[in-house]
SEVEX-556614 format. One record per residue (C-alpha): residue in three letters; residue number from 1; y, x, z. Coordinates in pm, 1 decimal, always signed. Each point is the difference from the previous one (the first is absolute). Layout:
N
@code = ALA&pos = NUM&py = Y&px = X&pz = Z
...
This chain:
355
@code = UNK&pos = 1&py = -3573.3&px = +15808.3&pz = +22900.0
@code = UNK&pos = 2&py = -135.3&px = -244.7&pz = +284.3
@code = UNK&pos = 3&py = -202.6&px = +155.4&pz = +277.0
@code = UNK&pos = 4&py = -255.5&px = -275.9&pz = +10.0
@code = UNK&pos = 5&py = +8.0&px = +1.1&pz = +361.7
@code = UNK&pos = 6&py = +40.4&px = -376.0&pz = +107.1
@code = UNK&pos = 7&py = -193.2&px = -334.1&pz = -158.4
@code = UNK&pos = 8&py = +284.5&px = -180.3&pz = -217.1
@code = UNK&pos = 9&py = -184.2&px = -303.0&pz = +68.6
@code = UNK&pos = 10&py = +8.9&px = -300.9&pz = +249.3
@code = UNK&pos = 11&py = -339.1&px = -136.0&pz = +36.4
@code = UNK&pos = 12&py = +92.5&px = -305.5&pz = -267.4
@code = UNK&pos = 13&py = +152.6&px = +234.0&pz = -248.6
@code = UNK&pos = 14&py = -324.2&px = +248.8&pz = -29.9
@code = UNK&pos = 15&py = -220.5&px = -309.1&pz = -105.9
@code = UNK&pos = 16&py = +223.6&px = -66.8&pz = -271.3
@code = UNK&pos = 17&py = +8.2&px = +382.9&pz = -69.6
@code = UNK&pos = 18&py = -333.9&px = -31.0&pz = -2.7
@code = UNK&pos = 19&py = -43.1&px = -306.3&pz = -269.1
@code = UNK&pos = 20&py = +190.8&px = +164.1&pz = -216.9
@code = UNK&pos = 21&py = -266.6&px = +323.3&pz = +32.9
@code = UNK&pos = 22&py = -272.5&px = -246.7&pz = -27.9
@code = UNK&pos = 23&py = +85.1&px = -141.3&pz = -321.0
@code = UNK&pos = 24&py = +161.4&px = +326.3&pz = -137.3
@code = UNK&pos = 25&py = -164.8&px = +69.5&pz = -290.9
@code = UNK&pos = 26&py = +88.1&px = -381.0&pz = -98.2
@code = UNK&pos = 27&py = +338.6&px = +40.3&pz = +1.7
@code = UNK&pos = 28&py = -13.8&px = +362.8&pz = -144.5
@code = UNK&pos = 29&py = -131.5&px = -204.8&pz = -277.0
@code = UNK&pos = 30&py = +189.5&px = -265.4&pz = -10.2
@code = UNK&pos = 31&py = +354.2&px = +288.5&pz = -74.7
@code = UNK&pos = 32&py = -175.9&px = +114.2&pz = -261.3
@code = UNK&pos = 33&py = -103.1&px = -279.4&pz = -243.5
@code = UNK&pos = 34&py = +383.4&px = -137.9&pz = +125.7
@code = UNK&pos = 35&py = +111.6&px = +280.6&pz = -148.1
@code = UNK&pos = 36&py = -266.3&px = +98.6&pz = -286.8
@code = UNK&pos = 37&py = +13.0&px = -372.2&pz = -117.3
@code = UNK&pos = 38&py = +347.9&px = +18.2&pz = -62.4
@code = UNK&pos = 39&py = +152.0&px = -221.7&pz = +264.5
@code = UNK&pos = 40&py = +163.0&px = +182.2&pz = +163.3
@code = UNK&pos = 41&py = +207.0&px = +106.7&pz = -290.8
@code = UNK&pos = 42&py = +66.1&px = -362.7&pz = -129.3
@code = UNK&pos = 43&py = +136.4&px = +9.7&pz = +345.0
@code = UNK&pos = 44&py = +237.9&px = +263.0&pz = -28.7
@code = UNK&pos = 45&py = +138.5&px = -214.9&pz = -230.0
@code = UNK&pos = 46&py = +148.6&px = -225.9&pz = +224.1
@code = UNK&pos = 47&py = +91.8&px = +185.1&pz = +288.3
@code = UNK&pos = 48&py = +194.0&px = -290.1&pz = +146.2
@code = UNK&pos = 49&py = -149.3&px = -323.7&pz = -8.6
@code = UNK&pos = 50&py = -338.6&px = +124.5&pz = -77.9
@code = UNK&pos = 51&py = -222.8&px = -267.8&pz = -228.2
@code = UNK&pos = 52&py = -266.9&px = -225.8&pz = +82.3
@code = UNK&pos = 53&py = -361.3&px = +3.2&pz = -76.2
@code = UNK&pos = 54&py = +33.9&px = -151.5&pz = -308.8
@code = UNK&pos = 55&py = +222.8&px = +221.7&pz = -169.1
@code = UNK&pos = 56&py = -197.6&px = +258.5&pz = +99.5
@code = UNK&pos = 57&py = -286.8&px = -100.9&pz = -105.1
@code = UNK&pos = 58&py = +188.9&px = -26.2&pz = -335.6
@code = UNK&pos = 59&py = +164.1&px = +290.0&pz = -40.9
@code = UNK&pos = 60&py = -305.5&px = +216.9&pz = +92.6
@code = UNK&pos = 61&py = -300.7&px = -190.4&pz = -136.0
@code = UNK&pos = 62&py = -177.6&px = -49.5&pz = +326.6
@code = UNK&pos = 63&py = -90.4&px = -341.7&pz = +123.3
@code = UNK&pos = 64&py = +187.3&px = -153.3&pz = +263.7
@code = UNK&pos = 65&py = -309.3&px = +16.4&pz = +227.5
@code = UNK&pos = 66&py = -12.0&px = +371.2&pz = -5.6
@code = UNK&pos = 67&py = +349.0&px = +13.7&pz = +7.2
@code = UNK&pos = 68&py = +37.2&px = -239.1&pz = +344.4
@code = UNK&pos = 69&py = -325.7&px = +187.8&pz = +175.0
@code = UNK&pos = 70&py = +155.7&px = +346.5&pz = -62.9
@code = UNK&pos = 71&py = +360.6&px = -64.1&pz = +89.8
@code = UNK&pos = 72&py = -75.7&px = -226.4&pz = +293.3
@code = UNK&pos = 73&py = -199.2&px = +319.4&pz = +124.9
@code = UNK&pos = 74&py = +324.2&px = +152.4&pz = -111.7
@code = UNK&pos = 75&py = +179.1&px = -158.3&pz = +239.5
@code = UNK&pos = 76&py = -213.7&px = +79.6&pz = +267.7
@code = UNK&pos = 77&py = +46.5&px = +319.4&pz = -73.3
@code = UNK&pos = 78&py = +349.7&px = +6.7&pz = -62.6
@code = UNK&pos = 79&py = -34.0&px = +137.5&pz = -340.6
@code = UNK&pos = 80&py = +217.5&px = -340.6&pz = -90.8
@code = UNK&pos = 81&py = +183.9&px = -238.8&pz = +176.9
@code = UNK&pos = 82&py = +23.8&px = -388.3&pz = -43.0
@code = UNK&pos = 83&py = +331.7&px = -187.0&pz = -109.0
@code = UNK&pos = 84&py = -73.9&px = -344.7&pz = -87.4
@code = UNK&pos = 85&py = -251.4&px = -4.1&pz = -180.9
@code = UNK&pos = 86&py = +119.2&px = +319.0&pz = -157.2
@code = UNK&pos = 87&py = -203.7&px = +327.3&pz = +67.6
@code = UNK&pos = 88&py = +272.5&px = +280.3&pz = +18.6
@code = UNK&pos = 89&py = -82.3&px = +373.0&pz = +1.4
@code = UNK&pos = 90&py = +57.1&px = +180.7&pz = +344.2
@code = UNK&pos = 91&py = +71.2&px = +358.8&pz = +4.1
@code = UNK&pos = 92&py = -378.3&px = +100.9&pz = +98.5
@code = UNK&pos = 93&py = -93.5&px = -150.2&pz = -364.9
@code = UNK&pos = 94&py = +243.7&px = +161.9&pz = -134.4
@code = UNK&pos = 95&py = -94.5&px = +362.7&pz = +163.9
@code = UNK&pos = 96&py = -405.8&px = -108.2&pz = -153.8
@code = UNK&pos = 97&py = +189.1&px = -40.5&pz = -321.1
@code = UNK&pos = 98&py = +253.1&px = +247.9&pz = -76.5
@code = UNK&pos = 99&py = -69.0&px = +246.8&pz = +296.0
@code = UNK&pos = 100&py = -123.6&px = +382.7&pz = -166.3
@code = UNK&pos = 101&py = -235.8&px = +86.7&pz = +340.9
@code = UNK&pos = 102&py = -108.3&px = -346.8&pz = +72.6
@code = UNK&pos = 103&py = -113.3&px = -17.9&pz = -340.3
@code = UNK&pos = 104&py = -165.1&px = +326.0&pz = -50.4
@code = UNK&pos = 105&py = -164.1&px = -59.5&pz = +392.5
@code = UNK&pos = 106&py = -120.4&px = -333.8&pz = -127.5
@code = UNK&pos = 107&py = -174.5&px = +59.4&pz = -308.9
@code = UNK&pos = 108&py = -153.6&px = +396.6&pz = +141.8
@code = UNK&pos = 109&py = -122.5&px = -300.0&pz = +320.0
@code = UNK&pos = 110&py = -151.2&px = -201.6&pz = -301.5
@code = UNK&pos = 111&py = -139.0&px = +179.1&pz = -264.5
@code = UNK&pos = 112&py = -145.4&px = +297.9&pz = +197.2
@code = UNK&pos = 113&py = -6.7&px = -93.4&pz = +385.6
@code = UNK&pos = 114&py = -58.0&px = -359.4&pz = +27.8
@code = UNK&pos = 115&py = -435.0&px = -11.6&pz = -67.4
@code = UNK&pos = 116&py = -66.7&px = +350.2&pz = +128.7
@code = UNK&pos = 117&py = +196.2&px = -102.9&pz = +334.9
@code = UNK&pos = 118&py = -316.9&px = -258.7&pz = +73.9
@code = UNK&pos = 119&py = -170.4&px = +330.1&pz = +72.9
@code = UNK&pos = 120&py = +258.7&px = +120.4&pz = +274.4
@code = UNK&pos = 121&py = -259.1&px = -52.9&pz = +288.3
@code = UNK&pos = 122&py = -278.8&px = +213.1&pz = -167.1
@code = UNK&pos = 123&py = +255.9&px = +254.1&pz = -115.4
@code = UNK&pos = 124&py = +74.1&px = +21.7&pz = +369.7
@code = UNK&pos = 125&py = -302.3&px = +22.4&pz = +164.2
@code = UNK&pos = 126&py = -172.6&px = +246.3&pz = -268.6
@code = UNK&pos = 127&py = +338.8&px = +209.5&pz = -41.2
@code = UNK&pos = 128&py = -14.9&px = -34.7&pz = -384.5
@code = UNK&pos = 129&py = +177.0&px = -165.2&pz = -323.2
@code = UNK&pos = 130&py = -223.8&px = -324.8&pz = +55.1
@code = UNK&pos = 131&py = +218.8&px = -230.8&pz = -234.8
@code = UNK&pos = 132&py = +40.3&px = +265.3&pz = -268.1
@code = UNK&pos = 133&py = -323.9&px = -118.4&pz = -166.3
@code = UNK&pos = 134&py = +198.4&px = -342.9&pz = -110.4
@code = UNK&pos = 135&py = +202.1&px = +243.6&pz = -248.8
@code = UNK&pos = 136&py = -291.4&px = +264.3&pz = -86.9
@code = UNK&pos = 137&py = -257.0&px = +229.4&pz = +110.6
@code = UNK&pos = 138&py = +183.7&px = +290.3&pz = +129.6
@code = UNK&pos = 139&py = -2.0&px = +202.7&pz = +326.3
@code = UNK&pos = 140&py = +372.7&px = -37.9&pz = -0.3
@code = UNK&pos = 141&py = +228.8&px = -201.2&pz = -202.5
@code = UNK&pos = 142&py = +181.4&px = +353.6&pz = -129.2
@code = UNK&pos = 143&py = -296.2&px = +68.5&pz = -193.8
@code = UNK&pos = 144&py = +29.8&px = -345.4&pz = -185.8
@code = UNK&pos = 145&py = +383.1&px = -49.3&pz = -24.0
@code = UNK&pos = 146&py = -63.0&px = +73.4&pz = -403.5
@code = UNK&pos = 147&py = -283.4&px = -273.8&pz = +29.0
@code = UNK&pos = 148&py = +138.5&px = -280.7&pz = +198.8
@code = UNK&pos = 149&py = +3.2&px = -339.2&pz = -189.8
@code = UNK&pos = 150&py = +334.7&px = +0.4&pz = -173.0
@code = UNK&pos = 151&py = +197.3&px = -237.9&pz = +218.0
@code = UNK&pos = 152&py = -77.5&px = +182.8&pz = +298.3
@code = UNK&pos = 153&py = +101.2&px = +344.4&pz = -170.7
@code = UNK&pos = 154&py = +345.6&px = -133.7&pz = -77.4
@code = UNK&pos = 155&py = +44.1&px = -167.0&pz = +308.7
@code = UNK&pos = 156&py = -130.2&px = +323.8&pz = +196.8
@code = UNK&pos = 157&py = +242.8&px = +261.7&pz = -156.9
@code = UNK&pos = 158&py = +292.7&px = -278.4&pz = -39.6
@code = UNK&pos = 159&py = -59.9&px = +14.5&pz = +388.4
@code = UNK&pos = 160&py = -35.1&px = +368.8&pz = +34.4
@code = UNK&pos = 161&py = +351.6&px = +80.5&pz = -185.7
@code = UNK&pos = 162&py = +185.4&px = -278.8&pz = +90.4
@code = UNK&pos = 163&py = +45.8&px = +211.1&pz = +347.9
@code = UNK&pos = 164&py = -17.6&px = +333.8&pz = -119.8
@code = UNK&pos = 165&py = +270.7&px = -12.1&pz = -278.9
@code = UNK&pos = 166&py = +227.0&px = -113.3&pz = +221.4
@code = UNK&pos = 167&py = +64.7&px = +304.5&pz = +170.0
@code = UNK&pos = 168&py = +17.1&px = +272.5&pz = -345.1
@code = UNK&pos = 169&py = +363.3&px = +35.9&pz = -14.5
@code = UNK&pos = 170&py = +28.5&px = +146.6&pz = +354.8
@code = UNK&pos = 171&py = -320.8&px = +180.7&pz = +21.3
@code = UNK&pos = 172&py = +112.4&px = +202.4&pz = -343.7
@code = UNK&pos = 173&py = +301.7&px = +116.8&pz = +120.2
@code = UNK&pos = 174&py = -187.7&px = +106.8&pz = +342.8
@code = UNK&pos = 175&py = -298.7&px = +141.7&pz = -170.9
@code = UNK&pos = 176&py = +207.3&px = +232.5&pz = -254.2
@code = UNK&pos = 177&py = +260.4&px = +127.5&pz = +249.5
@code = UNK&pos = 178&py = -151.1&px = +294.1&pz = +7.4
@code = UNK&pos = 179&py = -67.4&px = +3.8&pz = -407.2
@code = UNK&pos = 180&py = -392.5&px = +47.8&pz = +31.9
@code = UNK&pos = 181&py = -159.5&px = +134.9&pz = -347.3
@code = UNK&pos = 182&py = -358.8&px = -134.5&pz = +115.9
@code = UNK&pos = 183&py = -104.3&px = -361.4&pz = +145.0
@code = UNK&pos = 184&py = -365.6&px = -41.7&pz = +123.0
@code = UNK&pos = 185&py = -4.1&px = -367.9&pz = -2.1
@code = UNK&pos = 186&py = -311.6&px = -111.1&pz = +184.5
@code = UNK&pos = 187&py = -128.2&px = -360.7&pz = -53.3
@code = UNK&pos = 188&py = +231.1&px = -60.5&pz = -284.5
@code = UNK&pos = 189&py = -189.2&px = -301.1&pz = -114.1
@code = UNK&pos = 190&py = +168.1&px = -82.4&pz = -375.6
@code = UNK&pos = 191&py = +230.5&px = +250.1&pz = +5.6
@code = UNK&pos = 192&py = +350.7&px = -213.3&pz = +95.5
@code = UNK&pos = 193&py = +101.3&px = +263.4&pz = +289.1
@code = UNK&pos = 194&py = -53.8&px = +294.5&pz = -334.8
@code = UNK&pos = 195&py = +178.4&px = -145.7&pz = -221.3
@code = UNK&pos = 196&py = +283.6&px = -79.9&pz = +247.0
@code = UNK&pos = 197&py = +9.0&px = +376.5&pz = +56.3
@code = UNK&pos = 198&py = -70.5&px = +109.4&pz = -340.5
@code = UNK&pos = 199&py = +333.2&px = -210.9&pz = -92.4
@code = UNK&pos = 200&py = +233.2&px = +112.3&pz = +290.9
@code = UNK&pos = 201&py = -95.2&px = +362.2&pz = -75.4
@code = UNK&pos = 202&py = -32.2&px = +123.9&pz = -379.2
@code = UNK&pos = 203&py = -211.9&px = +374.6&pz = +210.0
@code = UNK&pos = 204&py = -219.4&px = -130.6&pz = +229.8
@code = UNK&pos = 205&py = -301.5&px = -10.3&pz = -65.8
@code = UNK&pos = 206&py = -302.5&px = -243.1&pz = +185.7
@code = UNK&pos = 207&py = -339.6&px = -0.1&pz = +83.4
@code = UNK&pos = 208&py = -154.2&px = -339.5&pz = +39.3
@code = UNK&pos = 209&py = -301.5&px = +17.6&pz = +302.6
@code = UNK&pos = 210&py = -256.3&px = -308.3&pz = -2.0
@code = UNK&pos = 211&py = -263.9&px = -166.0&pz = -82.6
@code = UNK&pos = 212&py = -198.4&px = +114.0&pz = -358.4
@code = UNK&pos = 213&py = +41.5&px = -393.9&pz = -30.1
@code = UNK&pos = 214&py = +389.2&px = +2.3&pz = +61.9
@code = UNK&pos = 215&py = +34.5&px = +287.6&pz = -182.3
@code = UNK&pos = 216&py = -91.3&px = -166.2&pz = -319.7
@code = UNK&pos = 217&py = +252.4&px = -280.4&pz = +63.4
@code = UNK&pos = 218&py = +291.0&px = +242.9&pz = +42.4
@code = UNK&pos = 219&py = -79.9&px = +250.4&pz = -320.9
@code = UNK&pos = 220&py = +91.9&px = -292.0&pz = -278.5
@code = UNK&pos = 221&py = +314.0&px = -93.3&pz = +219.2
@code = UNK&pos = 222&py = +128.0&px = +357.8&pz = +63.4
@code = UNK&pos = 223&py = -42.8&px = +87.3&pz = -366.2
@code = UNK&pos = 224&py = +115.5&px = -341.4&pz = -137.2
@code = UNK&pos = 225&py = +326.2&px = +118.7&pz = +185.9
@code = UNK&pos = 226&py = +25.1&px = +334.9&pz = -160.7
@code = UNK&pos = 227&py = -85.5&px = +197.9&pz = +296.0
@code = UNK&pos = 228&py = -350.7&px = +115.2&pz = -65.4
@code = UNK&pos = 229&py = +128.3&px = +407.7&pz = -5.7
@code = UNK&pos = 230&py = +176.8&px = -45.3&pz = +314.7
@code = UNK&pos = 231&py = -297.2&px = -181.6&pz = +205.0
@code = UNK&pos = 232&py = -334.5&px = +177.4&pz = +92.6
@code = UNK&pos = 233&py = -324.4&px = -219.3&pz = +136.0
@code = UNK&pos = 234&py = -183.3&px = +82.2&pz = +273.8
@code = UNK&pos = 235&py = -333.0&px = -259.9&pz = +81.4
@code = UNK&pos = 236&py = -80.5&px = +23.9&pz = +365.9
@code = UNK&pos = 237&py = -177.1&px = -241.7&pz = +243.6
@code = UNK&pos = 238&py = +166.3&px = +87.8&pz = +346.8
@code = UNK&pos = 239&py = -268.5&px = -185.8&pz = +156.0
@code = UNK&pos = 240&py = -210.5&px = +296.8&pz = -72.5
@code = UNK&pos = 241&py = +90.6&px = +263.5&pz = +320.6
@code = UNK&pos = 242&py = -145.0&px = +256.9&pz = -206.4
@code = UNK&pos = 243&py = +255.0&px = -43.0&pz = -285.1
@code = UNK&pos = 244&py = +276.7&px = +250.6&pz = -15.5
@code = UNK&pos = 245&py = +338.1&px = -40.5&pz = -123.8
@code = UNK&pos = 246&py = +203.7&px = +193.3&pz = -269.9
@code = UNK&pos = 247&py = +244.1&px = +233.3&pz = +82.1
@code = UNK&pos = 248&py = +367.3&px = +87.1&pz = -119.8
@code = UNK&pos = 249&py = +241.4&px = -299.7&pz = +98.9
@code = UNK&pos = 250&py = +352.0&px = +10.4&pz = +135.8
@code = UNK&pos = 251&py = -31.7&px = -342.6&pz = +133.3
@code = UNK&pos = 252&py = -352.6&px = -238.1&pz = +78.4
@code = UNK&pos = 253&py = +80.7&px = -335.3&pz = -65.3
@code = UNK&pos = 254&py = -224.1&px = -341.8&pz = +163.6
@code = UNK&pos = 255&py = +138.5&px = -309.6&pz = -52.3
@code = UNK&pos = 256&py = -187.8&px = -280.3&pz = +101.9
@code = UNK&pos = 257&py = -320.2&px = +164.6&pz = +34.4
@code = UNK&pos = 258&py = -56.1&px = +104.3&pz = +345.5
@code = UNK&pos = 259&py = -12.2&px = -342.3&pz = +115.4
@code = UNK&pos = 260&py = -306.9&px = -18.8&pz = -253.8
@code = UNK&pos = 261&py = -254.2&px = +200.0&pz = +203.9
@code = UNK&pos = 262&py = -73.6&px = +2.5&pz = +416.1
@code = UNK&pos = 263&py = +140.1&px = +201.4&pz = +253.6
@code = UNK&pos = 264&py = -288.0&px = +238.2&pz = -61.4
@code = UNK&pos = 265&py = +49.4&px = +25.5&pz = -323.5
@code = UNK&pos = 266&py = +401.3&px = +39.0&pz = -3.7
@code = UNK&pos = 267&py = -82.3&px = +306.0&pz = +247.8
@code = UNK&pos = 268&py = -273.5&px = +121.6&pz = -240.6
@code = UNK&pos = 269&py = +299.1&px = +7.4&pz = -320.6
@code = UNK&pos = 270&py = +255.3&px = +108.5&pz = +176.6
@code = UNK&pos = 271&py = -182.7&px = +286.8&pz = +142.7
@code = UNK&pos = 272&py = -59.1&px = +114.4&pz = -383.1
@code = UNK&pos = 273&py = +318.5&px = -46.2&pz = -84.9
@code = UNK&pos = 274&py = +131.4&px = +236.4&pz = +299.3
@code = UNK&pos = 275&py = -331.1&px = +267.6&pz = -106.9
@code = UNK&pos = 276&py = +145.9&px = +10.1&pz = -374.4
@code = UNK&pos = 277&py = +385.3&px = -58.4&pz = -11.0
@code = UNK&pos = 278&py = +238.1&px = +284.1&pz = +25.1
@code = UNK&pos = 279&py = +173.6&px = +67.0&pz = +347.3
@code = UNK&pos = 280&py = +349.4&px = -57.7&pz = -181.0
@code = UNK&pos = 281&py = -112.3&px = -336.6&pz = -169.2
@code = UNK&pos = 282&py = +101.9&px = -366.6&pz = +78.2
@code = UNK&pos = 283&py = -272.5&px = -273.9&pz = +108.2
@code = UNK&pos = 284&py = +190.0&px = -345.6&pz = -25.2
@code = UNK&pos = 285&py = -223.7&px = -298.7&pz = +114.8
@code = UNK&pos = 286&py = +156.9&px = -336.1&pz = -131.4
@code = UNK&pos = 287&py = -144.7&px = -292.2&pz = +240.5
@code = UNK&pos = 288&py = +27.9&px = -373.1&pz = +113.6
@code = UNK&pos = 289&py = -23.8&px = -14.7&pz = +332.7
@code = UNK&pos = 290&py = -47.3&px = -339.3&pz = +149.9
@code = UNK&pos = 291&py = +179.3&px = +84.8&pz = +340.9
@code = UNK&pos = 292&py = +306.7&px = +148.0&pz = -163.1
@code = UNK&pos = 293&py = +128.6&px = -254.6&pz = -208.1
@code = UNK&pos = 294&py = +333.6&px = -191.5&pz = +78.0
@code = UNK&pos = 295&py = -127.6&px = -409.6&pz = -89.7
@code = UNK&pos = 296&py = -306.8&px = -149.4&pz = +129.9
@code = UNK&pos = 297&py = -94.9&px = -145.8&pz = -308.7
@code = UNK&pos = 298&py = -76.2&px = +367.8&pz = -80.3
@code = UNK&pos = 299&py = -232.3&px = +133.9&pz = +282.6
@code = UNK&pos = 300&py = -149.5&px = -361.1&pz = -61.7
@code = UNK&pos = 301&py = -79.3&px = +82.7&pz = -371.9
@code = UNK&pos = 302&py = -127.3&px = +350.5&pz = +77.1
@code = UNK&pos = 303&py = -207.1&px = -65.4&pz = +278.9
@code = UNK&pos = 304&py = -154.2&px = -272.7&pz = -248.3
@code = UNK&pos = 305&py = -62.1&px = +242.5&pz = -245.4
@code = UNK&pos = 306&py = -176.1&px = +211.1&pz = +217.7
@code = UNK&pos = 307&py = -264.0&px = -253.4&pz = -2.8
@code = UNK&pos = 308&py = +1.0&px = +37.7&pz = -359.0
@code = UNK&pos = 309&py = -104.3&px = +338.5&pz = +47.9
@code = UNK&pos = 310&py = -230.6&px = -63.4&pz = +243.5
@code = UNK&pos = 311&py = -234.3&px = -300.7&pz = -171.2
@code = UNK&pos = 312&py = +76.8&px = +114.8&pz = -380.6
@code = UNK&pos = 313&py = +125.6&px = +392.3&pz = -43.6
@code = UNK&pos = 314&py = -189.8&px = +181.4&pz = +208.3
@code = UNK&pos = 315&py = -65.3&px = -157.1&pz = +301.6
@code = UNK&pos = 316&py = +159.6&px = +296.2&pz = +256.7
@code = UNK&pos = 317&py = +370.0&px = +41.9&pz = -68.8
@code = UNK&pos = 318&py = +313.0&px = -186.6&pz = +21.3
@code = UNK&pos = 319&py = +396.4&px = +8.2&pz = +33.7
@code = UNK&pos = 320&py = +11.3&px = +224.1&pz = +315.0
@code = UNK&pos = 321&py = +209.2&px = -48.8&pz = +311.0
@code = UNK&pos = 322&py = +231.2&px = +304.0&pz = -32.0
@code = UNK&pos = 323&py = -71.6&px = +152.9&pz = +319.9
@code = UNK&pos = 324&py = -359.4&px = +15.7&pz = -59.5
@code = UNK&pos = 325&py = +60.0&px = +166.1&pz = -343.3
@code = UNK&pos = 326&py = +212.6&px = +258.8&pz = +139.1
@code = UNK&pos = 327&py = -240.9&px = +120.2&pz = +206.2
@code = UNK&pos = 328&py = -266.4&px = +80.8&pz = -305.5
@code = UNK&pos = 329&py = +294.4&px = +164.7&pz = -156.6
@code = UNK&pos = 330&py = +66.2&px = +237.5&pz = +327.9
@code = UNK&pos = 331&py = -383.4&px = +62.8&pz = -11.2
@code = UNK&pos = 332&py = -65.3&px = +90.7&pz = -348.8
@code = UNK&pos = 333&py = +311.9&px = +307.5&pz = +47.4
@code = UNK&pos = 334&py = +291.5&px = -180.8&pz = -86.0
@code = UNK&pos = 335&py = +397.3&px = -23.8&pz = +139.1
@code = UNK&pos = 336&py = +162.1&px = -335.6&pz = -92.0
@code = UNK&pos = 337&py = +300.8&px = +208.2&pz = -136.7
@code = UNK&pos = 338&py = +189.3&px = -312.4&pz = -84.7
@code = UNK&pos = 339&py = -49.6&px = -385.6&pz = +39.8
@code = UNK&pos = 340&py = +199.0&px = -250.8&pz = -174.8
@code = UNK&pos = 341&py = -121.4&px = -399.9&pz = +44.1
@code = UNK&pos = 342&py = +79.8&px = -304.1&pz = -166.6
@code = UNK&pos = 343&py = +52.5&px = +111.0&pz = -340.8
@code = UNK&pos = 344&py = -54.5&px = -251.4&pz = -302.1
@code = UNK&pos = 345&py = -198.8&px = -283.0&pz = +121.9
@code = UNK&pos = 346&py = -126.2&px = +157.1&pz = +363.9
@code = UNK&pos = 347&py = -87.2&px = +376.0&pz = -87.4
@code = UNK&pos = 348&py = -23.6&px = +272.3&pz = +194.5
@code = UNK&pos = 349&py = +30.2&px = +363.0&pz = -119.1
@code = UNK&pos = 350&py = -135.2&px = +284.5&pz = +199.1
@code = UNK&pos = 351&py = +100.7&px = +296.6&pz = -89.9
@code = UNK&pos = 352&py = -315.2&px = +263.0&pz = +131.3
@code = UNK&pos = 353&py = +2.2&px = +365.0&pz = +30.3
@code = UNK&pos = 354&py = -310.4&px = +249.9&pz = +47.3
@code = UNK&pos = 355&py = +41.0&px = +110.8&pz = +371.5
């Protein structure tokens, strides 16, 4: 990862930088209809020698206006390039049109970031989920996930699995190394990270620790799956300090959720977890952190998401810099037993023990 610690810029190339911040969400725009309105796909279809405005205009039903004033933006932003007359697809259209992340980043931007981010200043300055009030009328955006206008519900957990599915197939065979009989998995959301377990292990047996809200998203899936005997429920809302934690678990599972709540609040969890696990048992905290990843492109992305959780989630938390998160871990009683980075798309596993 870069170390951001010299300008990249001569003084001509930062006011072009800068244009192309200035006129941001245009372009943002711009991708999308390219790609929702089907041009980019017609094309695909002529990787070569590209087409011209007419045919496009022909093969996709839009008129050649619309076609010429998005594509010449197009070629601004090199989403397309020009061949006489012929627009051709360049290989940053083709990553907006084929391209798993870039897709799920751009519709999760869209459908559930793109209004509420107006708000960013006031979510700032008054250090809560300002924009969240474009989606619904919730203190955080957890407690309406089952409620969020349907577009933005598919687009928010296509975005939230997209990056955590990627990493199953090692986590399983790290998690069950040691053949645990009982899985506490806390913030398990619809159940995906249960099931996976409930599959790779015919024994173990889960309990699922969120939201009342979440809870009743998960029960249907677990049981449409055949798993209801082997999963217990367990509603909890960690942001209460006061709320204890069950007892019993060979390993304490978080995936993606930490990075839900503020330093404060991370401390205030783990701190339960250490007061009710067993001294034997295994804490493993699956993060994105944005300052170990290997690409730019991804500290880029999460440090933009942060902002998500800043103006629409919650308006306190965020993908942490590692160091920082290490230290709440050390604080709340915890050895990083094990540390293993850059698995699936830019996870890290810690692997904690009680000290």
């Amino acid at each position: 990862m870069k170390p951001y610690r010299h300008d990249p810029y001569s003084a001509l190339e930062a006011k072009t930088e800068a244009q192309k911040l200035a006129f941001a969400p245009i372009v943002f725009h711009t991708a999308r209809t390219l790609r929702d309105l089907g041009i980019l796909a017609a094309l695909e279809t002529q990787p070569e020698q590209g087409m011209t405005a007419q045919q496009i205009a022909d093969a996709t039903q839009v008129s050649e206006y619309g076609v010429k004033v998005l594509l010449d933006m197009g070629l601004s932003a090199h989403i397309v390039t020009w061949n006489e007359q012929h627009y051709v697809l360049a290989r940053l259209g083709h990553s907006l049109l084929r391209d798993g992340m870039t897709i799920a980043n751009m519709d999760f931007t869209a459908d559930v970031c793109y209004a509420g981010m107006m708000h960013l200043t006031e979510a700032i300055k008054e250090g809560t989920p300002a924009g969240l009030k474009e989606l619904g009328e919730w203190a955080t955006i957890y407690e309406g996930l089952s409620q969020l206008p349907e577009q933005a519900k598919q687009s928010w957990f296509k975005f939230d699995h997209f990056y955590s599915d990627n990493t199953f197939p090692v986590l399983l065979q790290k998690i069950f190394s040691n053949q645990p009989q009982r899985i506490f998995d806390i913030g398990g959301n619809t159940g995906k990270w249960t099931l996976q377990c409930c599959q790779h292990d015919e024994k173990v047996k889960v309990t699922i620790i969120d939201l009342p809200q979440q809870i009743e998203l998960a029960k249907p899936n677990i049981a449409q799956h055949g798993f209801a005997e082997r999963v217990d429920f367990f509603p909890a809302n960690l942001l209460d300090k006061q709320q204890s934690l069950p007892q019993g678990a060979d390993v304490w599972w978080m995936s993606q959720f930490l990075d839900c709540f503020s330093p404060m609040e991370i401390l205030s969890i783990l701190r339960r977890v250490r007061a009710a696990m067993s001294e034997n048992a295994d804490v493993y905290i699956l993060e994105l952190f944005w300052d170990a990843q290997r690409y730019e492109a991804a500290s880029y992305s999460l440090n933009a998401t942060s902002l998500y959780f800043t103006c629409l989630a919650n308006g306190n938390s965020r993908f942490y810099r590692s160091e920082d998160f290490l230290e709440i871990v050390a604080e709340a009683g915890f050895t990083v037993n094990e540390r293993i980075d850059h698995i699936g798309l830019g996870h890290t596993l810690l692997h904690l023990k009680a000290n």
